[in-house]
Each structure stands twice: as C-alpha cells, then as structure tokens.
N, C-alpha and C positions, 0 to 999 in steps of 0.2 A: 279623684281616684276613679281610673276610667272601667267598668264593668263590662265584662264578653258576656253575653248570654251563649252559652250550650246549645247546641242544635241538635244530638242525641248522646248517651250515654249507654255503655255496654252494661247491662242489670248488673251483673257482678260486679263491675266499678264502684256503685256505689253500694254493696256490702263492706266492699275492700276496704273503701274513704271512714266508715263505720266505725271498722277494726283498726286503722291504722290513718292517723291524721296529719301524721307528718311526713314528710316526701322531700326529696333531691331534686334539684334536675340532673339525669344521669347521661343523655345525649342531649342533641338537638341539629334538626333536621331543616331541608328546604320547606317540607311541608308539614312541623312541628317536630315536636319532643316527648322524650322520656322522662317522666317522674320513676324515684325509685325509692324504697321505703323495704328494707333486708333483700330478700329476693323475690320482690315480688317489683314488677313494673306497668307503667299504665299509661298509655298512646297519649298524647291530648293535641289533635292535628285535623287535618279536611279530613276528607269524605273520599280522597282521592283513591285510596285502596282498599275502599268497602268498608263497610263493618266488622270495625276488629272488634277482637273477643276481650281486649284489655283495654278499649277505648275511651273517650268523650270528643266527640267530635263538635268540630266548632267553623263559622265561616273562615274564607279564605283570607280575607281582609283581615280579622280578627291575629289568623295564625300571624301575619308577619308586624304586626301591633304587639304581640307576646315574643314573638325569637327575636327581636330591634330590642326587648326590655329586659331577657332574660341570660345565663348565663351558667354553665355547668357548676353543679354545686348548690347553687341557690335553694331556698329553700321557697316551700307551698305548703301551708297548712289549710286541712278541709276542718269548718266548722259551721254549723247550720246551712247546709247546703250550699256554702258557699268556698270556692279554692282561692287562696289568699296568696300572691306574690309577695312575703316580705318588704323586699327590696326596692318593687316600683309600685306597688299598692293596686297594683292590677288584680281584680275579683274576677273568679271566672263562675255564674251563677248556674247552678245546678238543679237546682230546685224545680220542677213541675218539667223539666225536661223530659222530652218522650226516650224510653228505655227500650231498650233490644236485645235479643239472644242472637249471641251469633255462637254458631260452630261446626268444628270440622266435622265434614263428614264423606267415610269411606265411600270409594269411586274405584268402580271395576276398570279395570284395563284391561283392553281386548286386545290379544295379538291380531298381529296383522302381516299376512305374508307381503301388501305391498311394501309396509314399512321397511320388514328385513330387507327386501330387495333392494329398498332408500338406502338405507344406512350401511348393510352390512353385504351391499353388492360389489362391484368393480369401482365401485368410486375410491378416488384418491386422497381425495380431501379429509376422511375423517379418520386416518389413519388404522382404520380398522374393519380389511379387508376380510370375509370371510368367502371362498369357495363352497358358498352355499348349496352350487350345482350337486356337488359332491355328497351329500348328501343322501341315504338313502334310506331303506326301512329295518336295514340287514345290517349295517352297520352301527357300532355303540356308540361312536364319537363322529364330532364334525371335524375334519380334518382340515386343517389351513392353506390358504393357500400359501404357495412356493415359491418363494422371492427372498432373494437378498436384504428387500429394503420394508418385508414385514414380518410381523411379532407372529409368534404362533400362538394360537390361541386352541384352547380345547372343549366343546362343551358335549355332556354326556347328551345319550340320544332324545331322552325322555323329557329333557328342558327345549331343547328343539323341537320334539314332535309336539309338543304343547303351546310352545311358542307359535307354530306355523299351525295348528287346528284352525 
C-alpha cells in the first residue's frame, strides 16, 4: 500500500478534511486533481501554480503515481490525517505537514496612457480601434473611429479622463 507524504497543505484544507471525510475525484489533471465532497473542492497536485487556497500539494513524481491510479468518481476518505484512495490503497499522509494561508489579494491597476495607445491605438490586430486622438477636454464621449470595417464604440468622458490620468 504505497504512501505520498504531502509536501504542504492550505490551513483550511484540513479544517475542510475535519468536517467533511468523504470526497470524489471530480477532475483530473496533467498536474493533479480535484476531490469534491457537495460544493466544496480541494486541489491535490505540484506546486506548479503556487499556493492554492483549496490545496495539498504533493511532489511531482507522487502526482503522476496518483492520476496512473486514479479515476473520475472514485472515492478518498480522510481519517487520522491520512487521505485514503479506496480503489488502489494509495495513502496520501497529512499529518505534521507544513500548512499555509494563501489568498487573494486586491491589486490596484494603474492606467496607463501607453497601454491605451497599445491596445486602443491604430493597431489592427485587436479589433478594437479607438480615435483616441479625438479625444478632448470639451468633449463628453470618445468618438470612434470611421471605417467600414470598425464597431463604434462609445465611452463617456470621465472613464477616459481617468483611464488616461
């Protein structure tokens, strides 16, 4: 019965494992899977996209030793700190694993007049041409440019003048 040791664990995962010991597998991935258990789900995969907030992350080697054994549906039961594969007796051990907070957190975004000049200048490519020249202090709306082969677009002055501050 081969044993993964955990290499970390999001804190709340194992409150979750706590309250709720029986689990699905509801995906499964190049670089792991989803356990699901009502609506609640919990990562168990690398490290490869950070410190998720619903995680346990485990080596590389490990993950593709669990998705070769595992299979949508299947079941995992957690009990004494340990996550139980039914089906191939695969343990994934939890216990004295180092635990982590991960979470989002708000990020200002700064306009930028080079960007709009990027995105929202004479370029063709993203079809979303704006006559930004056009533009003025006096004027309420940005008015589009004039082409057969573009969308008019309309944005009031004050989203623009804040946009371009």
């Amino acid at each position: 019965m081969p044993v993964i040791q955990a290499m970390g664990l999001a804190r709340n995962v194992s409150d979750l494992l706590m309250v709720r010991q029986v689990w699905h597998v509801h995906s499964v991935f190049l670089n792991g899977f989803n356990l699901e258990n009502e609506d609640e789900r919990i990562f168990v995969g690398t490290a490869k996209n950070g410190k998720l907030p619903f995680g346990i992350q485990v080596a590389n080697t490990d993950v593709t030793t669990l998705i070769a054994s595992i299979q949508v549906n299947q079941q995992f039961e957690y009990h004494d700190g340990i996550l139980l594969h039914h089906q191939s007796s695969i343990k994934i051990e939890l216990s004295g694993v180092p635990q982590y907070t991960s979470k989002r957190e708000k990020t200002e975004i700064k306009p930028s007049r080079a960007f709009f000049n990027t995105h929202f200048g004479k370029s063709k490519a993203n079809g979303a041409r704006f006559c930004h020249t056009r533009f003025t202090r006096a004027t309420t709306i940005l008015q589009p440019c004039h082409s057969a082969t573009e969308q008019r677009y309309h944005f009031y002055r004050k989203d623009i003048a804040l946009f371009l501050r």
